[in-house]
One Martini backbone bead per residue (centre of mass of N, CA, C, O) as a GRO file, in nm:
protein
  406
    1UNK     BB    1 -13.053   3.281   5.734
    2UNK     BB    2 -13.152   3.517   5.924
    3UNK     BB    3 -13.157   3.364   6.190
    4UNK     BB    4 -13.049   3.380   6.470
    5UNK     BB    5 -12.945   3.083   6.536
    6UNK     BB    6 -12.751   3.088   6.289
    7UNK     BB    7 -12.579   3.329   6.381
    8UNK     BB    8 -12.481   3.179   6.681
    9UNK     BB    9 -12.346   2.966   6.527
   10UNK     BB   10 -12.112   3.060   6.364
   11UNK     BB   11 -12.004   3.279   6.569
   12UNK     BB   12 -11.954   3.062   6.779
   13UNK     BB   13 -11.774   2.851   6.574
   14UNK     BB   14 -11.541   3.049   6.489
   15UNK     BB   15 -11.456   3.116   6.739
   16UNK     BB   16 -11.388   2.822   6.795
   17UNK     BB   17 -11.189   2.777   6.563
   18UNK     BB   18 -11.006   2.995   6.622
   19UNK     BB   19 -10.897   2.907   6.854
   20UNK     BB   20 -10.771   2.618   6.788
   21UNK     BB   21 -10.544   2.760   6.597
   22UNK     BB   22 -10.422   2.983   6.813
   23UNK     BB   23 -10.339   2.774   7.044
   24UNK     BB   24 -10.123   2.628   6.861
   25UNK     BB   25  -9.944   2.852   6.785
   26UNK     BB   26  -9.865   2.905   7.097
   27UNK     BB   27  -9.791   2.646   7.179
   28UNK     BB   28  -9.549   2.601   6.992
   29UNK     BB   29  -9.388   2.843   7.074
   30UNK     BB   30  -9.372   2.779   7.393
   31UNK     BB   31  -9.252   2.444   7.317
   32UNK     BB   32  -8.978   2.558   7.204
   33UNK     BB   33  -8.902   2.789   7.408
   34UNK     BB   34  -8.882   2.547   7.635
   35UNK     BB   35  -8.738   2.295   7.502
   36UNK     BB   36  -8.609   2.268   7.136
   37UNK     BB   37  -8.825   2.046   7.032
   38UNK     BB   38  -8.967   1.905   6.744
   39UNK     BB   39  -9.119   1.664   6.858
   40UNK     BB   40  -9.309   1.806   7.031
   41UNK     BB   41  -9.440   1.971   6.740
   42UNK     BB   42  -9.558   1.704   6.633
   43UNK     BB   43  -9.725   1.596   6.871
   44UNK     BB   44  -9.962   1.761   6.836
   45UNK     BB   45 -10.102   1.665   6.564
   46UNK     BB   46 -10.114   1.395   6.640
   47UNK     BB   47 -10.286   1.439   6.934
   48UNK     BB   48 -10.538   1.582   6.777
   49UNK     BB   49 -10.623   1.381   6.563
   50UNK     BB   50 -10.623   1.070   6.753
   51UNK     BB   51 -10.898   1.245   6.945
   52UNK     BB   52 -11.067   1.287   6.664
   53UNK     BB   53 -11.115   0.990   6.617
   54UNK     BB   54 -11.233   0.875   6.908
   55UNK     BB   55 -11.463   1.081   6.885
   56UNK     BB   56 -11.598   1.012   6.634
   57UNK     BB   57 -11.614   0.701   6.707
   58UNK     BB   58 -11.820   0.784   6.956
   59UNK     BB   59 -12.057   0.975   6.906
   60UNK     BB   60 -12.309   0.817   6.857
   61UNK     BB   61 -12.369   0.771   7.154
   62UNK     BB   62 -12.417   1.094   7.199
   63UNK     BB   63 -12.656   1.138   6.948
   64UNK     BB   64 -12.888   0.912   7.105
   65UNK     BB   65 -12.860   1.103   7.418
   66UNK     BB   66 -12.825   1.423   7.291
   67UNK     BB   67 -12.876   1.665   7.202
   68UNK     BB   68 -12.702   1.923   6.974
   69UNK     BB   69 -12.692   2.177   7.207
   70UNK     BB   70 -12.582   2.021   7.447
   71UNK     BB   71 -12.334   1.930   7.289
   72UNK     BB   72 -12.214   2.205   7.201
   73UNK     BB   73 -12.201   2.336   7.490
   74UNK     BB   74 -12.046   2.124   7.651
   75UNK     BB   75 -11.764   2.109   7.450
   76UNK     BB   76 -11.726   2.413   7.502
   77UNK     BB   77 -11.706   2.456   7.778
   78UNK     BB   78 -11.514   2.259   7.861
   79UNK     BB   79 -11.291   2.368   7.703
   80UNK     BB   80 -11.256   2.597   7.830
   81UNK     BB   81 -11.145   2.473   8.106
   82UNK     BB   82 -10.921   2.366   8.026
   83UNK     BB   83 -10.797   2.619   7.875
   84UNK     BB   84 -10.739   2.762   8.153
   85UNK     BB   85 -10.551   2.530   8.252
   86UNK     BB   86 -10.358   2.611   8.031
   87UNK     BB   87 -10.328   2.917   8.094
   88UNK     BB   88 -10.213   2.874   8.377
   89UNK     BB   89  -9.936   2.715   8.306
   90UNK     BB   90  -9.785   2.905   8.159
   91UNK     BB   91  -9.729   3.082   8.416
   92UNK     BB   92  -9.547   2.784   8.463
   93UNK     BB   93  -9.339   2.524   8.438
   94UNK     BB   94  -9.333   2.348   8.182
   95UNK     BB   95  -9.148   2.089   8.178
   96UNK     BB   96  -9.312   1.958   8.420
   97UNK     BB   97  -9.622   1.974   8.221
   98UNK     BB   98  -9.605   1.826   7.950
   99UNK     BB   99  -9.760   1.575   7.971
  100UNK     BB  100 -10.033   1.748   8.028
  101UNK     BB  101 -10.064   1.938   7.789
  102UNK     BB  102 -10.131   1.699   7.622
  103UNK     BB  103 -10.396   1.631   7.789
  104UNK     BB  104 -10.542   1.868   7.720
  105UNK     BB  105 -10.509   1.887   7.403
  106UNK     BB  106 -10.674   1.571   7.433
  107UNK     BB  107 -10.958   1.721   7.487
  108UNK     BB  108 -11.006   1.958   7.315
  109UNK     BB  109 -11.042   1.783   7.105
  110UNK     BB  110 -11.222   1.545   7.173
  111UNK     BB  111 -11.464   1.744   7.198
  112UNK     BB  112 -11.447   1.861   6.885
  113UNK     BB  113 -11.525   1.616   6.756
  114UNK     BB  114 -11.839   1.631   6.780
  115UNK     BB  115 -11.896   1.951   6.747
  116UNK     BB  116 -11.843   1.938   6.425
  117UNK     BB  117 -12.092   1.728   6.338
  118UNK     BB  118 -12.331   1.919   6.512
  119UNK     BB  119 -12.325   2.175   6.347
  120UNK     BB  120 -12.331   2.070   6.043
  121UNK     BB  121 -12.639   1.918   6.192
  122UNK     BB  122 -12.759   2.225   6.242
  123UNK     BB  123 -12.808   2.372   5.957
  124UNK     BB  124 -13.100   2.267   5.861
  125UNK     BB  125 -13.269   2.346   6.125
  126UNK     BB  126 -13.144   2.689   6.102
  127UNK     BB  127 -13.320   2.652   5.779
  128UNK     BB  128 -13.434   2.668   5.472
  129UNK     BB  129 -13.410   2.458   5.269
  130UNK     BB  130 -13.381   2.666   4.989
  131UNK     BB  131 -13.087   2.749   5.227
  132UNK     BB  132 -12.871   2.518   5.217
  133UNK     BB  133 -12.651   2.587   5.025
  134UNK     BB  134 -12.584   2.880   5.125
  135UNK     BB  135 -12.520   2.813   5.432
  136UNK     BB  136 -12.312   2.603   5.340
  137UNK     BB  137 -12.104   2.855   5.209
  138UNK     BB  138 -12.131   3.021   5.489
  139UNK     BB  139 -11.980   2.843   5.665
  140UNK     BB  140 -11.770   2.793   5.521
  141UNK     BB  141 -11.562   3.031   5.450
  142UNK     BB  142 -11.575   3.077   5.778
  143UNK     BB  143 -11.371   2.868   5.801
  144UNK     BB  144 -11.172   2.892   5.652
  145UNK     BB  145 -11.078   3.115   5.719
  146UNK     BB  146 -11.004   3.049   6.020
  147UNK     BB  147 -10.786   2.817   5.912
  148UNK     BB  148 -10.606   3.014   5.755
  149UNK     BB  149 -10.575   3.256   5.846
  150UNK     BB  150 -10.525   3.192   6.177
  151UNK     BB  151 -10.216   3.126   6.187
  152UNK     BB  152 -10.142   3.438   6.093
  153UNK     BB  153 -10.265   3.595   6.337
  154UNK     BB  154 -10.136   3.393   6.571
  155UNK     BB  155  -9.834   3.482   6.482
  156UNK     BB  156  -9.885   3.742   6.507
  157UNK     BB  157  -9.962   3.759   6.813
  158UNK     BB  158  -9.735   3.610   6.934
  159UNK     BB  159  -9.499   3.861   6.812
  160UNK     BB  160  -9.682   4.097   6.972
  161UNK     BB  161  -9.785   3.901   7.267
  162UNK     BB  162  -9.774   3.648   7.307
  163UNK     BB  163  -9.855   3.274   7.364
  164UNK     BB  164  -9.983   3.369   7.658
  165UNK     BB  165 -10.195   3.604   7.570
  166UNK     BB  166 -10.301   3.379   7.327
  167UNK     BB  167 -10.482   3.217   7.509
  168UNK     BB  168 -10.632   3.377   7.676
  169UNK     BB  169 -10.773   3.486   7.435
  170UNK     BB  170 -10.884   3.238   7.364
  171UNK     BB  171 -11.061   3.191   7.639
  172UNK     BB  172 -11.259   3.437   7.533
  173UNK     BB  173 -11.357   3.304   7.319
  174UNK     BB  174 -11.492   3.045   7.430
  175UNK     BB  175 -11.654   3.229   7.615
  176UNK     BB  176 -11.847   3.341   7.376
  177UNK     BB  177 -11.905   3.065   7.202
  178UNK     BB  178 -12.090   2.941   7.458
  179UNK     BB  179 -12.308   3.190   7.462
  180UNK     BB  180 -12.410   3.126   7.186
  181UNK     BB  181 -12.499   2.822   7.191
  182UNK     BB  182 -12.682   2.847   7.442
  183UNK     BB  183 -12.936   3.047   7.248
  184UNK     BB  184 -13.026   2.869   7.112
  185UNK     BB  185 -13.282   2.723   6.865
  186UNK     BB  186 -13.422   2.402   6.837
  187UNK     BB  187 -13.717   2.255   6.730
  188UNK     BB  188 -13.596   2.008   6.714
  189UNK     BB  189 -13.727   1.699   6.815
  190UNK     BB  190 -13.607   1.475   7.052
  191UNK     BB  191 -13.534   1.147   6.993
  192UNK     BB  192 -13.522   0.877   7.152
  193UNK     BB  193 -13.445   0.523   7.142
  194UNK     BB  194 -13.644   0.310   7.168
  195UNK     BB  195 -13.438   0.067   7.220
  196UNK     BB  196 -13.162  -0.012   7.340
  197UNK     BB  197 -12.824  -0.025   7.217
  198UNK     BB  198 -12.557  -0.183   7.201
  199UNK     BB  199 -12.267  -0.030   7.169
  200UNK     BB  200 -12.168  -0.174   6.898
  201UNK     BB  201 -12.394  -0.094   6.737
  202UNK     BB  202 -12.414   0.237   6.779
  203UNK     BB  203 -12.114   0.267   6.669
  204UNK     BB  204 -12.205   0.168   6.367
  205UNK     BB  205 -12.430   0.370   6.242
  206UNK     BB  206 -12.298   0.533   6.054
  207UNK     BB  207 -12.179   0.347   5.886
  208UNK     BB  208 -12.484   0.171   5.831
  209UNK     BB  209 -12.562   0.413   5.664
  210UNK     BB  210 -12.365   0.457   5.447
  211UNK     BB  211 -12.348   0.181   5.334
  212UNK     BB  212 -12.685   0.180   5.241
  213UNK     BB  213 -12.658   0.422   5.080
  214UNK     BB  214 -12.546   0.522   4.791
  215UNK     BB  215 -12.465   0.785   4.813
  216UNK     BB  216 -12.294   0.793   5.094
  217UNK     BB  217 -12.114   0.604   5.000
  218UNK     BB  218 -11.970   0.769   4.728
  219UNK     BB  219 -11.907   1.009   4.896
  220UNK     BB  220 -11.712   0.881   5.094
  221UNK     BB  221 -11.491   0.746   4.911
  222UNK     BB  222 -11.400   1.028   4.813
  223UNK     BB  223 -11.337   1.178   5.059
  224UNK     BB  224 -11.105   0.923   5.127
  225UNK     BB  225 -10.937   1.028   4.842
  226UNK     BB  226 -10.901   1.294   4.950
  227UNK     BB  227 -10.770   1.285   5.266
  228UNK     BB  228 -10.504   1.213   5.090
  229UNK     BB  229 -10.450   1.432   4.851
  230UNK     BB  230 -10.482   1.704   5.040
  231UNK     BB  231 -10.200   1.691   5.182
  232UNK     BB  232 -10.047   1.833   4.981
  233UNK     BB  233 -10.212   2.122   5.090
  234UNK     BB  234 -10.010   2.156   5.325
  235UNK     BB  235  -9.764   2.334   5.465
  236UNK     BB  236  -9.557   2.193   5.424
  237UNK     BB  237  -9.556   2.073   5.141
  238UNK     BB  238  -9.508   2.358   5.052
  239UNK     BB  239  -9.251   2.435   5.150
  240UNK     BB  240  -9.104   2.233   4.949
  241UNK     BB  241  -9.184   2.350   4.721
  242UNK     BB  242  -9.090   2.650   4.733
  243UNK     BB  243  -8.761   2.550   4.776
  244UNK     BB  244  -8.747   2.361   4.489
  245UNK     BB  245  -8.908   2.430   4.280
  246UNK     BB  246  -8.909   2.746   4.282
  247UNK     BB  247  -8.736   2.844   4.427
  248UNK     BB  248  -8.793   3.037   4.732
  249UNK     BB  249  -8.889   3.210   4.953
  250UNK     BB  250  -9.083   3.205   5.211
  251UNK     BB  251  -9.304   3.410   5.123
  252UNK     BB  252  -9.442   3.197   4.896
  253UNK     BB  253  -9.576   3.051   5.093
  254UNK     BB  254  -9.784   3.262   5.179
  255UNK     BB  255  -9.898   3.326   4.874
  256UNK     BB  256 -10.035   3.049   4.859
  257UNK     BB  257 -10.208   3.037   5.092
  258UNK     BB  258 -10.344   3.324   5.004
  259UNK     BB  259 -10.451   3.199   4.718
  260UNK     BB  260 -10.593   2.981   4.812
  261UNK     BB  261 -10.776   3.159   5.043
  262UNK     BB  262 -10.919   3.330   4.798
  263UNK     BB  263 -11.065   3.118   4.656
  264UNK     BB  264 -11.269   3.011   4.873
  265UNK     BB  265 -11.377   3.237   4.861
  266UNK     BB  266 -11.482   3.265   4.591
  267UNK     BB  267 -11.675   2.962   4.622
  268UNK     BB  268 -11.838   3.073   4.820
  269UNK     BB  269 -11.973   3.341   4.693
  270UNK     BB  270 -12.081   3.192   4.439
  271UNK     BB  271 -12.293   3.019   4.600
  272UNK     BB  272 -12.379   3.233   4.759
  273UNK     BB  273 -12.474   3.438   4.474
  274UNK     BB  274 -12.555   3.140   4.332
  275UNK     BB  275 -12.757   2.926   4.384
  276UNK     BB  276 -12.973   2.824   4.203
  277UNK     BB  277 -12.760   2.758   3.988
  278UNK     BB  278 -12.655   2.548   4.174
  279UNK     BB  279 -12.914   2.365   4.244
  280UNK     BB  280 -12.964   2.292   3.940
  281UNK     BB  281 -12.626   2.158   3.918
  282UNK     BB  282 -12.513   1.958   4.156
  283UNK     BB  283 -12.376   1.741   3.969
  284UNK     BB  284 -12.209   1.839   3.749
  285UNK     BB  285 -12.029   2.048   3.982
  286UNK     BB  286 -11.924   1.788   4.072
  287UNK     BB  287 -11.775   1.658   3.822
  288UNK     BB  288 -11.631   1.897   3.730
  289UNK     BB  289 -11.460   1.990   3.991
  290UNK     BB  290 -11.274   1.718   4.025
  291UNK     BB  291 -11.138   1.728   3.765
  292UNK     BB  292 -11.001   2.018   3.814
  293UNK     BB  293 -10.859   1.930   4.043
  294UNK     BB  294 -10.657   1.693   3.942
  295UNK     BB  295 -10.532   1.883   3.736
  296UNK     BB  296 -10.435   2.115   3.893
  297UNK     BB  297 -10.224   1.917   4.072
  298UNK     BB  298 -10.057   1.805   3.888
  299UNK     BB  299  -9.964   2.072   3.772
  300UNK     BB  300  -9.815   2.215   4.028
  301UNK     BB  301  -9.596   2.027   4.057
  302UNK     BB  302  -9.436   2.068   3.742
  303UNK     BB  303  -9.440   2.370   3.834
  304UNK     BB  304  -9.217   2.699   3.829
  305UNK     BB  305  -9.386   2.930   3.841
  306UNK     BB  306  -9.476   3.148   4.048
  307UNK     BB  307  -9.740   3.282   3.929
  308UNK     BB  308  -9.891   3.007   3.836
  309UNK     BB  309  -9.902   2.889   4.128
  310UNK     BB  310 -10.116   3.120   4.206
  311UNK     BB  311 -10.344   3.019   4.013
  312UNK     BB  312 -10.330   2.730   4.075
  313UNK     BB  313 -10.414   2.770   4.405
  314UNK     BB  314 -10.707   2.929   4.350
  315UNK     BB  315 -10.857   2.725   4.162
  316UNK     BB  316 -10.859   2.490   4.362
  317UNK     BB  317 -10.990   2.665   4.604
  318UNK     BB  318 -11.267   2.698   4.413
  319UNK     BB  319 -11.318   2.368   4.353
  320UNK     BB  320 -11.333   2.306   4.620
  321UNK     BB  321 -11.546   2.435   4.749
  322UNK     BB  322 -11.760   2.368   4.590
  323UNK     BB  323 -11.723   2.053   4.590
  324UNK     BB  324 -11.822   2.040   4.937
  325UNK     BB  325 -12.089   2.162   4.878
  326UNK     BB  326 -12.232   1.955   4.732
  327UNK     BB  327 -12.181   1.713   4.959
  328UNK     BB  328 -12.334   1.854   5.157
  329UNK     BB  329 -12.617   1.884   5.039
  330UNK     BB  330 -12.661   1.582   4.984
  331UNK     BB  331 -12.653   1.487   5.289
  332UNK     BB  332 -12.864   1.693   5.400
  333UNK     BB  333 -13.119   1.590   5.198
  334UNK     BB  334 -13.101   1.289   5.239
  335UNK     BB  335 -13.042   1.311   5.560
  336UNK     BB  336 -13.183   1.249   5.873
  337UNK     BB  337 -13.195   1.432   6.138
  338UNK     BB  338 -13.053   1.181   6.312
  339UNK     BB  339 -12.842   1.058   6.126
  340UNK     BB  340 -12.644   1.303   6.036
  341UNK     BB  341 -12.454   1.329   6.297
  342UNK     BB  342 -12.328   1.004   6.228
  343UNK     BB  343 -12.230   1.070   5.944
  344UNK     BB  344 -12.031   1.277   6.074
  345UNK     BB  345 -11.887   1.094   6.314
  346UNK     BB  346 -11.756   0.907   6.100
  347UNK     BB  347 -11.617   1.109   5.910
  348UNK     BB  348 -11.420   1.238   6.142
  349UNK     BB  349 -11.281   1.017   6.153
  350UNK     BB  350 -11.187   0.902   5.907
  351UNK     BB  351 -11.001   1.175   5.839
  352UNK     BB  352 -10.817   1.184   6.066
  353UNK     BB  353 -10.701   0.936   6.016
  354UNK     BB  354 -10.576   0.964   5.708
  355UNK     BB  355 -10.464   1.244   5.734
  356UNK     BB  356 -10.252   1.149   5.910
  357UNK     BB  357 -10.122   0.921   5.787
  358UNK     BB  358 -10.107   1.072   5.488
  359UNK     BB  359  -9.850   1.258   5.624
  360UNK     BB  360  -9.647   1.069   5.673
  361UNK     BB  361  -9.647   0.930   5.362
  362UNK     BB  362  -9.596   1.192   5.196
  363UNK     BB  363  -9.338   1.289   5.350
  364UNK     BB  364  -9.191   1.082   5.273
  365UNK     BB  365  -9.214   1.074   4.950
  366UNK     BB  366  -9.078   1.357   4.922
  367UNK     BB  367  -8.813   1.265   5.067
  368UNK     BB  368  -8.764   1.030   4.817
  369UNK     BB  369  -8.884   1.132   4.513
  370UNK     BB  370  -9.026   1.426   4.541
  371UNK     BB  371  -9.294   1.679   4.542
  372UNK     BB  372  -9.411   1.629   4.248
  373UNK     BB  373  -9.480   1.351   4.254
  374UNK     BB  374  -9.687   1.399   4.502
  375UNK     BB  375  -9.797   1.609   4.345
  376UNK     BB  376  -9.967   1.390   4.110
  377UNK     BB  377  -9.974   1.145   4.304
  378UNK     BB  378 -10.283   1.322   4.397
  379UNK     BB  379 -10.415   1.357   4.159
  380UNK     BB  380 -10.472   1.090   4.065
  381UNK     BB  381 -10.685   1.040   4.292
  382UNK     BB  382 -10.858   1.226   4.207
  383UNK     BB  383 -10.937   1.140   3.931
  384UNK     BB  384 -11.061   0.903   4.009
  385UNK     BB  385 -11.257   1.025   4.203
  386UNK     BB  386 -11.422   1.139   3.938
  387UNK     BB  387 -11.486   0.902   3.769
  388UNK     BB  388 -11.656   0.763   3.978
  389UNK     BB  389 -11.860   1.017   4.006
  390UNK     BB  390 -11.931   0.954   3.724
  391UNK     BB  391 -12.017   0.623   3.702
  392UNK     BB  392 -12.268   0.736   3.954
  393UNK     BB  393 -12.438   0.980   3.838
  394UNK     BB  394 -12.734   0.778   3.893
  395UNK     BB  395 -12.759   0.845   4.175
  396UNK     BB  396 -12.793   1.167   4.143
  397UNK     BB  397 -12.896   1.401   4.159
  398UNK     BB  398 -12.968   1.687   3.975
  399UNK     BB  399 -13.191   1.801   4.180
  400UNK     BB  400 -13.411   1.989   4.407
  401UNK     BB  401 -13.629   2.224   4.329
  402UNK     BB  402 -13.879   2.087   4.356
  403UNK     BB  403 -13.868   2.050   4.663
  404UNK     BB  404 -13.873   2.354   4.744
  405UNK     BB  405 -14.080   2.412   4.653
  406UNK     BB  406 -14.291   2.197   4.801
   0.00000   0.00000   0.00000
């Protein structure tokens, strides 16, 4: 884990995930007092959403043409070219440019659509197998920081130094992203495939790995209903807990987002200083971390109390992070190195398509029925997805560590 290469990933990659935080907060900023209109800044998370579900469904076909260094290093300098142009738009009349600006927004998103399946199928080949638990903890961790810390930081940088030169900041993490990419050794030899397949076969082949392996048929089951439930905790669903639940005011927002990534970081931190008897125990933790979600989800809808929103938020927190990384181990160590990026290619549509759609009936949901019942049904689905891996256990590997050695 401590080879250059996976060093200039994670800080390349964390990099490049923290610009895409930082400039949509500052888009946010800019096109609202730009317009005055909510429309366009709901249109932002949509069209960034349904980008990323296009790249996904698409990738397999970059996969099958182009190692993953060059698909990486490639996605991200475009990304720059593109953020250059519109750093370039904001210091000019923008409401002639609005059509253009999402044109951008939607470019950007579709390079990154396949750039993170890319990056978490190179983390097997620039670690010893031994490290594969450790660094998917340590890579996780980096994100989650990134994703949540980053809107806090973006905000504070929009009201200190304004939404026009966190774009531009923006585009020197990008800068600065690609140097990083660039300089990867990737050892693993690119074979093209033996003979050309048909566009529709080749779009396809994510989905028929999943589909044929009983591992990730189950693992993706789970995560096809993790990302229907984990809607309930993005920021707008918690404001609405925050308003009406606890009555508190917007302070409280931040407290359990807070708390909430302080959780992500203790799961993470877990993982990787006790790695072995996590490698020990990768099934256990898997059934176990899934119910302790589904109870935490329930509990937390029907809690009035701030101060235990504020642990079961932590708690939450740290039994997700555990649970994605063990399911992040089964994918990397069943899947071989060709197949592993095309089952994140199809995994990236699937979620990206769900949590939009999921997001729209959720938000109805909330202010039809409120928002406890909400994270309820939220609950209950985790829990199915909890007995469905408990019913499916005998499919999973109690453990590699034998593999390990060998």
């Amino acid at each position: 884990m401590n080879t250059l290469s996976f060093r200039f990933l994670w800080v390349g990659q964390t990099l490049a995930n923290l610009g895409d935080v930082i400039y949509i907060v500052a888009l946010i900023s800019i096109l609202y007092t730009v317009s005055q209109s909510a429309l366009y800044l709901a249109l932002l998370p949509f069209v960034n959403t349904f980008a990323r579900f296009i790249s996904g469904y698409l990738s397999p076909v970059l996969f099958n043409r182009y190692p993953l260094k060059t698909l990486l290093f490639g996605s991200q300098s475009s990304k720059t070219f593109f953020l250059l142009v519109l750093a370039s738009l904001t210091t000019t009349q923008l409401l002639e440019s609005l059509l253009f600006i999402f044109f951008l927004v939607f470019a950007i998103a579709f390079l990154d659509g396949w750039a993170a399946p890319a990056s978490r199928a190179m983390i097997p080949r620039l670690v010893d197998k031994e490290e594969i638990v450790q660094a998917n903890s340590f890579f996780s961790v980096a994100s989650q920081i990134v994703q949540l810390g980053g809107w806090a930081l973006g905000g504070l940088l929009v009201a200190m130094i304004g939404g026009q030169y966190v774009i531009w900041l923006t585009f020197f993490f990008y800068l600065l992203s690609s140097g990083l990419l660039m300089v990867i050794q990737d050892s693993t030899t690119f074979q093209f495939p033996n003979e050309k397949s048909p566009l529709r076969s080749t779009l396809k082949e994510g989905w028929e790995t999943i589909w044929q392996n009983l591992i990730f048929r189950k693992i993706h089951v789970v995560i096809f209903l993790e990302s229907i439930a984990n809607v309930v905790w993005i920021a707008a669903i918690i404001y609405v807990y925050v308003s009406e639940v606890l009555q508190k005011n917007e302070a409280w927002w931040g407290y359990i987002n807070t708390t909430f990534f302080l959780g992500l970081l203790i799961g993470g931190v877990i993982c990787t200083k006790y790695a072995i008897r996590v490698e020990r125990n990768l099934k256990k933790l898997l059934i176990i971390t899934s119910f302790i979600a589904g109870i935490v989800t329930m509990c937390f809808g029907y809690n009035s109390l701030p101060w235990m929103a504020l642990v079961l938020s932590m708690l939450y927190g740290a039994v997700e992070q555990v649970k994605s990384i063990m399911m992040e181990t089964y994918l990397q160590m069943e899947a071989s190195s060709e197949n592993l990026p095309k089952i994140y290619g199809a995994q990236e549509a699937m979620t990206s398509l769900t949590f939009g759609c999921a997001s729209l009936l959720l938000g109805w949901l909330a202010d039809a029925f409120g928002v406890s019942h909400v994270f309820f049904s939220a609950g209950i689905l985790l829990m199915v997805a909890a007995v469905y891996l408990t019913l499916s256990k005998h499919v999973f590997p109690a453990t590699y560590i034998n593999e390990f050695k060998a």
